[in-house]
C-alpha positions as CSV (number, residue, x, y, z in Angstrom):
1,X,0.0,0.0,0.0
2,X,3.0,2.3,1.0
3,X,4.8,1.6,-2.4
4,X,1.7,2.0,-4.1
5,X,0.8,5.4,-2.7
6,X,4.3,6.7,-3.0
7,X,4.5,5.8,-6.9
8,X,1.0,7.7,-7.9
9,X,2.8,10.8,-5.8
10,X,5.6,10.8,-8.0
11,X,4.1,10.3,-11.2
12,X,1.3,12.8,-10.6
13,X,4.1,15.3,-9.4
14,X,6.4,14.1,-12.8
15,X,3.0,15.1,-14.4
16,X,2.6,18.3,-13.3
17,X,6.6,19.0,-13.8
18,X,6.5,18.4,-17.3
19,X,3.3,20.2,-18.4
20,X,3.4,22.9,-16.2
21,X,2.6,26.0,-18.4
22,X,2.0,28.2,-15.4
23,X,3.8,28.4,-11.8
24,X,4.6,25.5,-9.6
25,X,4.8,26.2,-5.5
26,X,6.3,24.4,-2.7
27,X,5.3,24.5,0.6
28,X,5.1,23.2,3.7
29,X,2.8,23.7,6.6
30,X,2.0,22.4,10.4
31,X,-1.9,21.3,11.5
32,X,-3.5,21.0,15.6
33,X,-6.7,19.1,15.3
34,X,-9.7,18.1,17.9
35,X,-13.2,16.6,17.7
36,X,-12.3,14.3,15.1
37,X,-15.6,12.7,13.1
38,X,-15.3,9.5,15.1
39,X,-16.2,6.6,11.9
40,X,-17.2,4.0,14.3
41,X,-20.0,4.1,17.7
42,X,-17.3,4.1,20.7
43,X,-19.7,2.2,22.8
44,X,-21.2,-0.2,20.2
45,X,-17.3,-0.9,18.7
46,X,-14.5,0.1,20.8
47,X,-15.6,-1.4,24.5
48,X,-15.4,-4.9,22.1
49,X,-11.5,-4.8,21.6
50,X,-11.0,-5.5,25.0
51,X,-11.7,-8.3,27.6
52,X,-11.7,-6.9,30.5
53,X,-14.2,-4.2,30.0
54,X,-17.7,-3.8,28.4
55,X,-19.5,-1.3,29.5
56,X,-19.5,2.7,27.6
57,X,-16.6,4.0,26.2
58,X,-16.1,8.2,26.3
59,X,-14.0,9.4,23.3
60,X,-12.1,12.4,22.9
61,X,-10.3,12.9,20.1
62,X,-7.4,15.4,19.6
63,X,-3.9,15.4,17.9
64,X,-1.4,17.3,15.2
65,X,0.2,16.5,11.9
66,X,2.6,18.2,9.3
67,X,3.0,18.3,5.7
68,X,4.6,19.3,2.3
69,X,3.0,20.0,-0.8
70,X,3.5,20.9,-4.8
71,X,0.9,23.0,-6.1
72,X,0.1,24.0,-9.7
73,X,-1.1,27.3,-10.9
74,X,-2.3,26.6,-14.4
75,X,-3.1,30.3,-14.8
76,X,0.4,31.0,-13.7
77,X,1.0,33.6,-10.9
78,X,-2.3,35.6,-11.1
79,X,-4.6,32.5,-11.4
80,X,-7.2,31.9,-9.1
81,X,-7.3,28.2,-9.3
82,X,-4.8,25.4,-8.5
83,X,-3.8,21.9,-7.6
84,X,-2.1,20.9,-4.8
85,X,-0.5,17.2,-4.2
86,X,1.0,16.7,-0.6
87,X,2.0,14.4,1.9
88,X,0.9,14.2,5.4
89,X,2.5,12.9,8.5
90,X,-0.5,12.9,10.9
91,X,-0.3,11.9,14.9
92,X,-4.1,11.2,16.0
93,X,-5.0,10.4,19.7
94,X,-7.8,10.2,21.9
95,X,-8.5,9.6,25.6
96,X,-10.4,6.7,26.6
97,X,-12.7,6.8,29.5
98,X,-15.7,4.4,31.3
99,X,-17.0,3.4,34.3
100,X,-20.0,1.0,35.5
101,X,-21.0,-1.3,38.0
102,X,-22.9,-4.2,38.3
103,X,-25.1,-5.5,40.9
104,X,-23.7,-9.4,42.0
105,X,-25.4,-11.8,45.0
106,X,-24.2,-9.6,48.2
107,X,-22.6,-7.2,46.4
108,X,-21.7,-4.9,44.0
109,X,-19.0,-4.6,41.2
110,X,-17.3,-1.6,39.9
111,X,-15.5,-1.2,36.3
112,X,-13.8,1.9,36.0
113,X,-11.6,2.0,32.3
114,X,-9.0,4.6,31.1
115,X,-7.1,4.0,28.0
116,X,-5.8,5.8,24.7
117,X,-5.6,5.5,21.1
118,X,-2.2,6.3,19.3
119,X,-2.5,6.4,15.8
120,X,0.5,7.7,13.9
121,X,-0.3,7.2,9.8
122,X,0.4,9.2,6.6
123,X,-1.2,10.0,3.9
124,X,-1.5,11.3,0.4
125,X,-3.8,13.8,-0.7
126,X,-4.9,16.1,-3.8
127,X,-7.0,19.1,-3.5
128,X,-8.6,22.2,-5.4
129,X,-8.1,25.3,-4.3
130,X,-9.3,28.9,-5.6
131,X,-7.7,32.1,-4.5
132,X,-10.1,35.1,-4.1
133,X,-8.7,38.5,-5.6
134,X,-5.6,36.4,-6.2
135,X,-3.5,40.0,-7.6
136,X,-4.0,41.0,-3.7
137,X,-1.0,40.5,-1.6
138,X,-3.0,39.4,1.1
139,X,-6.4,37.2,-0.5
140,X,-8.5,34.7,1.1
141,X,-8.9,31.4,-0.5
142,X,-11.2,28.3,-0.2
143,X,-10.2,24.7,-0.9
144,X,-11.6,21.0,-1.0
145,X,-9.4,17.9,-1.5
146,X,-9.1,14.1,-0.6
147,X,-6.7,11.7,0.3
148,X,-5.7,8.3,1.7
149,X,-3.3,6.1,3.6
150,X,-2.2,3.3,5.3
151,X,-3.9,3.1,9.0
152,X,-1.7,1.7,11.8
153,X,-1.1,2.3,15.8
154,X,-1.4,1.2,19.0
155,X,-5.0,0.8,21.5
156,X,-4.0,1.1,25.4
157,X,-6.9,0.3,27.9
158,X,-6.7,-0.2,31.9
159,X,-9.1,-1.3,33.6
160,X,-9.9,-1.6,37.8
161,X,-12.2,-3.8,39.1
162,X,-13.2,-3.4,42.2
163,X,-15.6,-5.8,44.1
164,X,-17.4,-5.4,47.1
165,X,-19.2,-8.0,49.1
166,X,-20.1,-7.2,52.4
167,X,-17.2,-6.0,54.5
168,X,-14.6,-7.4,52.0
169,X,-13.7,-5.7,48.7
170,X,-11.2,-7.0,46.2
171,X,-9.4,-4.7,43.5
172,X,-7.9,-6.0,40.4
173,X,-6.0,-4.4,37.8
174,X,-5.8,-5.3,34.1
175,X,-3.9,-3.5,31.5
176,X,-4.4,-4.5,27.4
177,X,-2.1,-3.3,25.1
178,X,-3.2,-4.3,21.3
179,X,-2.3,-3.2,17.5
180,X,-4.9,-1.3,15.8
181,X,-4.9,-4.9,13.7
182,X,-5.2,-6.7,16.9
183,X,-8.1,-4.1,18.7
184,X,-10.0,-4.2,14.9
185,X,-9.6,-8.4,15.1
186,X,-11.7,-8.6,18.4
187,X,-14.3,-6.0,17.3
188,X,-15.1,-8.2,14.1
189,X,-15.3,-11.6,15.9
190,X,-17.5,-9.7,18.4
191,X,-19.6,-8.1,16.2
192,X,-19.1,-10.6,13.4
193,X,-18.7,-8.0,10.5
194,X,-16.1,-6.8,8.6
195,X,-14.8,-3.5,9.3
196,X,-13.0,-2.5,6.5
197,X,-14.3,1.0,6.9
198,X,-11.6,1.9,9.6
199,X,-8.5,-0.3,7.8
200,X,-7.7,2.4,6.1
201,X,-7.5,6.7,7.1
202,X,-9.9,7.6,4.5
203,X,-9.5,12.0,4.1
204,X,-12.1,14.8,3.0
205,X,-11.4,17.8,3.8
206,X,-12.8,21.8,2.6
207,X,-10.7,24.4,4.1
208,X,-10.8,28.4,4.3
209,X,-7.5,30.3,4.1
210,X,-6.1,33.3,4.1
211,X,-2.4,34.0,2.1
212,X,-0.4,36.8,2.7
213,X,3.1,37.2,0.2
214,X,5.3,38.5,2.8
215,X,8.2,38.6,-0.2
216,X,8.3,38.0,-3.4
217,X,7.0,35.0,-4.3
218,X,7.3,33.9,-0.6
219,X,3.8,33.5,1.0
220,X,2.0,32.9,4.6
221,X,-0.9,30.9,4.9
222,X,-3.1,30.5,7.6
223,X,-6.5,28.2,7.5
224,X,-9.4,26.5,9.0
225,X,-10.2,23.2,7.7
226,X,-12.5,20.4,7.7
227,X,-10.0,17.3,8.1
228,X,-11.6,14.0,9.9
229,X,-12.0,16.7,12.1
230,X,-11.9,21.2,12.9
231,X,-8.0,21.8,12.5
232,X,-6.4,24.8,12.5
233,X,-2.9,25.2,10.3
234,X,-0.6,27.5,9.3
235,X,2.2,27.1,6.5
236,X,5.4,28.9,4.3
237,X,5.0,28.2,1.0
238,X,7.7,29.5,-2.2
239,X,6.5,29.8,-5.7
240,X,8.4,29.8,-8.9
């Protein structure tokens, strides 16, 4: 899939190279992200990749990423509309959290779960972007792209039971550590489906910018974004 990915980067950006009758632009730029779009129910999915645990699962989703880009200006530099090719290095977590208790003959039993999933994948994306009063030094500019890549991390998830009969209570602690392969294994043999759906980081994203050229031909960006999540980003970018 890597290998894959890496060669249609190459050949799109060989593409644009050869052809390019306007400007080409390099960039790069750095992303903070929180309340991702979560793709699966946390408690109808997630509690099933562990053993220990099966009540609700709270999910809060946060995390950062970086990236560089090519982007083509057809209309060279006064053009409003271009295409970008980039490649992302993206760090997604999110914080775990549960607790329940069950009612037992002379007593009671308490779950309480905290954990946290540590995603680290990249990704390759395209997107469309149109600059608004692009002969303005400093212009707005709107944007809508998608992307794709390899999925992979790790799933954490401690849980303390305590039970309580009586006068006597007993505490037990469990910690799972599992692969995203290994947390996405139970949830199928549990639910007995196959969730392709979340084998791969599937990307839409629609941003709104604003680009500044600080020097010639050397430009700041800032933007709000759509991106599996509300992200916030700001970049450098250098045109020819």
């Amino acid at each position: 899939m890597k290998k894959l990915l890496l060669t249609i980067f190459f050949i799109v950006s060989l593409t644009l190279l050869s052809n390019a009758q306007g400007r080409l632009e390099i960039s790069a730029h750095y992303s903070s992200w929180g309340t991702g779009l979560v793709i699966v129910d946390p408690e109808g999915y997630i509690t099933d990749a562990f053993t220990a645990y099966d009540g609700s699962i709270k999910l809060d989703p946060h995390g950062h990423n970086y990236g560089f880009e090519l982007r083509f200006f057809p209309g060279g530099k006064q053009g409003s509309f271009s295409i970008g090719i980039s490649y992302e290095r993206n760090y997604f977590k999110a914080d775990l959290s549960g607790s329940y208790t069950e009612t037992i003959a002379g007593g009671t039993v308490t779950k309480t779960g905290n954990g946290k999933i540590d995603l680290t994948p990249h990704s390759f994306n395209m997107d469309f972007r149109w600059e608004i009063m692009p002969r303005s030094r400093v212009h707005p500019y709107i944007g809508i792209g998608f992307g794709a890549g390899p999925l992979n991390g790790d799933v954490t998830f401690t849980t303390v039971t305590k039970t309580q009969i009586g006068d006597s209570s007993t505490t037990k602690t469990e910690t799972e550590i599992l692969t995203l392969k290994e947390a996405i294994d139970n949830i199928e043999a549990k639910q007995d489906k196959d969730l392709y759906i979340i084998k791969f980081f599937p990307i839409i994203h629609m941003n709104l910018g604003l680009r500044a050229e600080i020097r010639d031909n050397i430009y700041l960006l800032g933007e709000v974004a759509l991106y599996d999540g509300f992200i916030l980003r700001g970049g450098l970018a250098y045109r020819f």
